[in-house]
Structures are given as structure tokens and as C-alpha cells.
N, C-alpha and C positions, 0 to 999 in steps of 0.2 A: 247525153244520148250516146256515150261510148257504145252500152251492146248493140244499136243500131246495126254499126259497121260491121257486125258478125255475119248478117244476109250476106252480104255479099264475098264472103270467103269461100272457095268451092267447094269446100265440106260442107258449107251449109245449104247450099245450092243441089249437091247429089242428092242429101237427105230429105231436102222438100220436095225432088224429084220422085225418092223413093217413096214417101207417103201420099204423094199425089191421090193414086187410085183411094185412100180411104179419107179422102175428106169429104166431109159432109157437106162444108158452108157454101153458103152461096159464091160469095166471092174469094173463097180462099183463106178465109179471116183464122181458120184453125192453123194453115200452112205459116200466117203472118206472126201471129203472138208465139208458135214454137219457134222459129227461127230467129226473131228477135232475143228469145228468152234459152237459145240453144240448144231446143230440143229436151227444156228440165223438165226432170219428173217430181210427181209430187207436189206439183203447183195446186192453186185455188182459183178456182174461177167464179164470177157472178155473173149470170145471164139470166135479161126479162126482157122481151116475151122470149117464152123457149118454145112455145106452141106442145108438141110431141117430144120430144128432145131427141128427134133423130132424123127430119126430112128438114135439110139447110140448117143444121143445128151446128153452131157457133164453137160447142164447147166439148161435143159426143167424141173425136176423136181423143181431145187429153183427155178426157174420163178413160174411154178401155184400151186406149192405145197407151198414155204414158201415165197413168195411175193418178190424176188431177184428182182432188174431192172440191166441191164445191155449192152453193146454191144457187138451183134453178127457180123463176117466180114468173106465175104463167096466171091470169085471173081466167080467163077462158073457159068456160065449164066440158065445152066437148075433150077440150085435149087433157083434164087432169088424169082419167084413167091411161090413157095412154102413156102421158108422160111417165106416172108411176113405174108403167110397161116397162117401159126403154131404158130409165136411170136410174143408176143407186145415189144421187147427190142429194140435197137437200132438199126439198120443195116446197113453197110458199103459193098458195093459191089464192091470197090476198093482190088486189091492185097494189103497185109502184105508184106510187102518185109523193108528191111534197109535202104530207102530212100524214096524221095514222089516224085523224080523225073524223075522216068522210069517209060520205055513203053516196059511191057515184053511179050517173045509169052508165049500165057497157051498152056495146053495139057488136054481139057475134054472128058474122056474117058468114052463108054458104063458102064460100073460100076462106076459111076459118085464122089463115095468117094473114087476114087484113084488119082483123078485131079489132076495138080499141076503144079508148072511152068515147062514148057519143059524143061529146063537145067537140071532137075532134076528126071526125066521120067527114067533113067539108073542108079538110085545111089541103090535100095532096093531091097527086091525077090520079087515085083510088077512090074519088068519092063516088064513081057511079058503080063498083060493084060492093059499096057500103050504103045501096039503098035500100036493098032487103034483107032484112037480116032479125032475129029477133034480140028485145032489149032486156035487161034484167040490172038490178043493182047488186052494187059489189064493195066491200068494205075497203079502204086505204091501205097501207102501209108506207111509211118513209121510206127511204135508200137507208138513212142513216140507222132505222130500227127495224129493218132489215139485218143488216151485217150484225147488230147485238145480240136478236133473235136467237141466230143461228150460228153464234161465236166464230164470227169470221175473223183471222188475223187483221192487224193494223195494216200490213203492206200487203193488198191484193195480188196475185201475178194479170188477173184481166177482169175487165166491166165491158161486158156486151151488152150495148143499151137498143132495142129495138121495139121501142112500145105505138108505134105510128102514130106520133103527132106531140107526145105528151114529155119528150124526153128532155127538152130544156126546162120545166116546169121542175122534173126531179131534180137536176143537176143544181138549179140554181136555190133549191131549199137544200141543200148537203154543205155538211160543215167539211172539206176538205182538210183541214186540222187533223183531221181522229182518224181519218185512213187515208192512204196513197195505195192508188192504180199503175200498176206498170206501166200495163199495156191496157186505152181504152178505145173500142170500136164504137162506133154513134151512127144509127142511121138517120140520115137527115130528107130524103126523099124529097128534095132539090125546095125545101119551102122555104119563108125567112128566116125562121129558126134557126136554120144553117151556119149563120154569121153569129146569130149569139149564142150560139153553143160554143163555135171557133172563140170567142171574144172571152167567154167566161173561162173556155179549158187553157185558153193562153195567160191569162191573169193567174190562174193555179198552179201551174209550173208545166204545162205540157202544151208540146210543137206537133201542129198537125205530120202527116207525110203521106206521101205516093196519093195525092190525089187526083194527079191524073190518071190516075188505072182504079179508083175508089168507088168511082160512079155516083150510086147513091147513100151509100156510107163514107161516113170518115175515119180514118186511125189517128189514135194521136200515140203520142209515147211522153212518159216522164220524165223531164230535163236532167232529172239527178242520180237516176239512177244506173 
């Protein structure tokens, strides 16, 4: 976890000061994985749901700010035109799910980044604005046939995981062998899940951090790298 200790040098502290006004993410998560990572350009990034890829978009600053290519996977039907709008990265409009070989119902609801596959419309304190929403089916894709898809390198620089509800499900059908995550964010939206996401990404080689400032996401980082 050596690059860790970069945050806290005061060049890295000015610089996250100065990109401040153009981050997108919710919580900062563009500000965390640059400054972990030094501010590299020419990084890769993986982010699903990306919704638009520009309102709390995880990954829109290292796109036009420090030159990131990457793939965005959104199954969402409102947001594919838009996404295309916004981003030059990759895009997959297939469901992240643990296989490539379902056909699942979604649930895209009026506040459209709370979507999610309908199995999982009851598991968070979202479920009461995921009661109206309409339903439609949507074809699979792995994590793992994902990254081949779209020839992603074996060492990611980040994995922004934000599929509300379904995100342990991916992680724990991925063969961690065949790629390594720098830096990976998870949002866990305080459910049990929580713990075995912790439990699985600890077993892989990566240490949570700052989770008292995380809220309802977690970071983790790569022990080895």
C-alpha cells in the first residue's frame, strides 16, 4: 500500500484542492483514486452503473481531465443515449451480473440512479422510491467477459462498482487471477452485503480505507501494488 502514503504529501493535497471544483463524484471518489494514483494520466478505468456518465460520475473527471480511456456498463435504457452524449469510453449496455448467460427482469425507476435488477429493488432504504418504476428484461454480461469484450489491460488503475444491490454477486463469480484493481470503490448502501464484500476483497489482496469519511461506499486499494 506504499502509493497510499502519497495523499498525504502536500503536493498531493494542493492538487486535490485544485481539482476540487471539477469533480463530479458523489463523494470525492474521482479526487481519491487520482491522488492515490498521483494524479497518472492515461489510466483505465471500469465503471457500472455509470447512469449518464456525467451527474456523480465516478470516472468523467480522468476521462477529460487527465486523458483515462476506459469502459463504462450501464443496462439502464433511459440513460444510454445520454451516456453516449457525454463519453468517448467504451460502452456496454448489457447487465453486470455473475454470468453472461441471463436474461434478467430490471426495475427503471423515475429517479433513474436507483435502477437495478428487480431482485434487488427490497434489499436497501431505496426501496420505497423503487416501487414505481417500469420493468423490462435485460441480457447478462460477467465482469470477467466484460474486461475481454472490450480488451481491457490485466492491471486496471479502478473498478467503480455501483449496481444497487447486485455487487457482491459480480465480485464473487470473478476470477481475480486474470486482472488486478488498483484502486476499487463498492458501494455498499449500509446492507449485509457490506461484510462480504469486505471479507472477499480482503481474501484477494486488498485493505479497506477511510471508512470513516465513506459513508455508503467503500475504497479499498491493492496490497501490492
Amino acid at each position: 500500500m506504499a502509493f497510499l502514503s502519497t495523499i498525504h504529501q502536500p503536493e498531493t493535497l494542493l492538487k486535490t484542492l485544485q481539482y476540487l471544483p471539477s469533480s463530479k463524484a458523489q463523494l470525492r471518489q474521482d479526487l481519491f483514486v487520482l491522488s492515490c494514483l498521483g494524479f497518472k494520466t492515461g489510466g483505465f478505468f471500469v465503471e457500472f452503473g455509470a447512469t449518464n456518465g456525467l451527474d456523480l460520475s465516478n470516472t468523467y473527471l480522468l476521462e477529460k481531465e487527465f486523458n483515462w480511456t476506459g469502459i463504462l456498463a450501464e443496462p439502464a435504457r433511459c440513460w444510454h443515449g445520454p451516456l453516449r452524449e457525454n463519453r468517448s469510453a467504451s460502452i456496454e449496455t448489457n447487465c453486470v451480473w455473475r454470468d453472461s448467460t441471463s436474461s434478467l427482469l430490471f426495475n427503471e425507476v423515475r429517479s433513474a440512479e436507483y435502477s437495478t435488477v428487480s431482485t434487488y429493488s427490497g434489499t436497501d432504504s431505496h426501496v420505497e422510491i423503487r416501487r414505481i418504476g417500469r420493468e423490462y428484461q435485460v441480457e447478462t454480461i460477467s465482469l470477467m467477459d466484460l474486461l475481454e469484450k472490450h480488451n481491457a489491460p490485466e492491471v486496471i488503475d479502478y473498478l467503480s462498482i455501483d449496481t444497487e444491490g447486485s455487487e457482491f454477486e459480480i465480485l464473487e463469480a470473478f476470477d481475480f487471477s486474470k486482472y488486478k484493481f488498483r484502486v476499487i470503490t463498492c458501494e455498499h448502501n449500509y446492507t449485509p452485503m457490506r461484510e462480504k464484500i469486505l471479507e472477499l476483497l480482503s481474501a484477494k489482496g486488498y485493505s479497506r480505507v477511510f471508512q470513516e469519511i465513506t459513508y455508503f461506499d467503500d475504497w479499498y486499494i491493492l496490497n501490492d501494488m
